[in-house]
N, C-alpha and C positions, 0 to 999 in steps of 0.2 A: 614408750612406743619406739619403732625402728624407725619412721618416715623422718624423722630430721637428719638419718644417715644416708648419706647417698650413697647408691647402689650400682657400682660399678658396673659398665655398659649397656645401663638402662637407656632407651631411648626417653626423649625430653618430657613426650608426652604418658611418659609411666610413672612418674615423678611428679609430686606437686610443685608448682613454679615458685620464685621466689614470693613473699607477703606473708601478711598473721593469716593464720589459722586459728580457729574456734576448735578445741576436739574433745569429743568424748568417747568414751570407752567402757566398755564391758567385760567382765574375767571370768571365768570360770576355773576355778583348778579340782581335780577330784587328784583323790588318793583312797589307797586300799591297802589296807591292812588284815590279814587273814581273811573273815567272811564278812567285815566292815570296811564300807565305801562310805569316806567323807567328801561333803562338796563342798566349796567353798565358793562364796560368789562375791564379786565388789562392781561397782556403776557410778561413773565419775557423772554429771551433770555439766556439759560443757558451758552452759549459760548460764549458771548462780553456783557450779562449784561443789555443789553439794552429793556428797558422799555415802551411797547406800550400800549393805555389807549384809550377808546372810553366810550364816553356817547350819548343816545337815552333816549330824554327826551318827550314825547306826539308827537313820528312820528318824532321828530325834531332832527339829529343827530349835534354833535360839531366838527363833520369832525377827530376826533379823533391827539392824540397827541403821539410822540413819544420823552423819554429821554436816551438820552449814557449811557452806562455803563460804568463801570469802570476796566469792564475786567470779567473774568467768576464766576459765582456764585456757588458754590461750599458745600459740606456739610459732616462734616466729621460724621462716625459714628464709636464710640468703643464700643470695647466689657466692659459689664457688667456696659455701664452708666444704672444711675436711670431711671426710666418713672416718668416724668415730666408734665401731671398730673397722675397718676396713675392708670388707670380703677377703675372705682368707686369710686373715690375720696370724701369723704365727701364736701358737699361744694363745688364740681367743677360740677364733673359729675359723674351720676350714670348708668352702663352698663345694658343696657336693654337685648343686646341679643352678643351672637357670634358664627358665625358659620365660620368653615374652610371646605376650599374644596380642589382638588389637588394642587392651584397653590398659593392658598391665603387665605386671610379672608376679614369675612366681621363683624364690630364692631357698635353696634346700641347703643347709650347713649342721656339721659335727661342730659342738661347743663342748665345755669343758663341762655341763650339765646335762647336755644330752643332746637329741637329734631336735633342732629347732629349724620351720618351715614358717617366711614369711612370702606374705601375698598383699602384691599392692593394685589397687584396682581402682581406675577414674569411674566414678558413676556419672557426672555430669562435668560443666565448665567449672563448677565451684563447688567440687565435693570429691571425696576420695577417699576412701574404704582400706582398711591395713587389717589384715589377721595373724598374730603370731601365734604358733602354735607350739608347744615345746613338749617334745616324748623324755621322760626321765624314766622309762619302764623297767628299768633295771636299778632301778634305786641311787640316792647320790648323797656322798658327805660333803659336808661345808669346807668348801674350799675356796682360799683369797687367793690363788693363783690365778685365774681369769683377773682377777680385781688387779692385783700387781700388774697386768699385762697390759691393762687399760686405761690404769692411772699414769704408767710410765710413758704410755703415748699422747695422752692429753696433759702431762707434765711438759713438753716437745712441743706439741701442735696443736693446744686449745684456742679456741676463736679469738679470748682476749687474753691480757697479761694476768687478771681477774681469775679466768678460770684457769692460768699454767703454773698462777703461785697457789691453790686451792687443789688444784691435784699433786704438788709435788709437796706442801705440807703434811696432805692427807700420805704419801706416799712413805715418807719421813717415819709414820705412827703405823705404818704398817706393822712390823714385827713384835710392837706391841700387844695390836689387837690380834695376833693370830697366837701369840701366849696364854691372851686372856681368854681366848675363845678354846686352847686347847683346856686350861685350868677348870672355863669355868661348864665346858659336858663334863666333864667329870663332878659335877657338885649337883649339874642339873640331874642327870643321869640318876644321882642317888636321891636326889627328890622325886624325882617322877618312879622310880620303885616303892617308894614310901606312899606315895598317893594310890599307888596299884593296888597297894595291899590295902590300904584303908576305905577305896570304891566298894561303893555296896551293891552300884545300880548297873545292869548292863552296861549304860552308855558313859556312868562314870569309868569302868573297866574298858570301853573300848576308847575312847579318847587318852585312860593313860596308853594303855599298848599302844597306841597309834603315835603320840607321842615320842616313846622312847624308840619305838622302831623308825622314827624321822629322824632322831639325835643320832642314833648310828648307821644311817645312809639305807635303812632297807626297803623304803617305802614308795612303792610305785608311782610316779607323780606325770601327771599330764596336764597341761592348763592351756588354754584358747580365751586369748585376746582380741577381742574385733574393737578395732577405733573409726573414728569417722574425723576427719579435716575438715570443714567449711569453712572457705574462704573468707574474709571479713575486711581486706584490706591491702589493697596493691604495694603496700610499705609497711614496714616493722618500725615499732615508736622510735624514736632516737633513744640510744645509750645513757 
């Protein structure tokens, strides 16, 4: 979720204040692949954690799956952290628009995935409403250059010393994983042509295409997150 990022020239009350947050959240992402439209859906349970997930792949659903949690999901916010990417961030994202209204805002930015629209909106004194929205309509390949731009910054200016040595380690293994990651579409690539040809059933045949047409960036992707924050605590635990 975006709300732990503060929002440059947001007024105080478009912003949750500082304390824990309870939040849960809901996803949606669809994708299309010729005349098959997958959805995908996931539902976080803010109060026990637990995690529900459904796929609809060409009409065909997987009956959907449910895992426990491990108790409540929780989010602290303080006062005067950094914004983590920063509105306009070179390299991440560039803010296209922002407008505030009485209860919120709403933030339009170019990422390096696509056109992402976040909306923050106070419902009450202890709750707060967040929708990401992200357009990939033009299809997107797996790219760590967002990743490098983001790690290098909270290598810099993470909250603790905890997270500025955990992103610059992670930062370190970068060009490893963008080898392994070139290596290994190429290996998936040729497995998922092999599953193509061995699909018997419509929906086994459109989950591989839909597949391989994700491995090489062609597949239209949109996804809307709505979370919700409630309040639970004028203070975050101690460290």
């Amino acid at each position: 979720m975006f709300v732990h990022v503060a929002a440059a020239g947001a007024a105080p009350g478009h912003l949750p204040p500082p304390g824990l947050y309870r939040v849960d959240t809901d996803t949606r992402v669809r994708e299309q692949v010729g005349p098959h439209e997958a959805t995908l859906e996931y539902r976080t349970d803010g109060r026990s954690g637990d995690q529900a997930s459904r796929a609809t792949i060409a009409g065909q659903s997987d009956g959907g799956r449910v895992s426990k949690g491990s108790g409540p999901v929780t989010q602290c916010i303080r006062s005067g952290a950094p914004a983590v990417p920063p509105p306009g961030a070179k390299g991440v994202c560039k803010t296209l628009s922002r407008t505030h209204g009485a209860t919120g805002f709403v933030q339009v930015a170019a990422c390096p995935a696509g056109k992402m629209t976040l909306t923050i909106r106070r419902l009450d004194d202890r709750t707060w409403e967040t929708i990401e929205e992200l357009d990939m309509s033009s299809g997107t390949r797996p790219d760590l250059g967002g990743t490098r731009t983001l790690l290098e910054m909270a290598a810099r200016h993470g909250e603790t010393a905890r997270d500025r040595a955990e992103a610059a380690e992670t930062l370190a293994k970068l060009p490893q994983m963008e080898a392994a990651m070139t290596g290994g579409q190429a290996r998936a690539d040729a497995m998922l042509q092999e599953a193509l040809a061995k699909a018997r059933t419509p929906q086994e045949q459109a989950m591989a295409r839909q597949a391989i047409a994700r491995m090489n960036g062609q597949v239209p992707v949109r996804s809307r997150t709505r979370g919700t924050m409630t309040r639970i605590a004028d203070r975050c635990p101690a460290r």
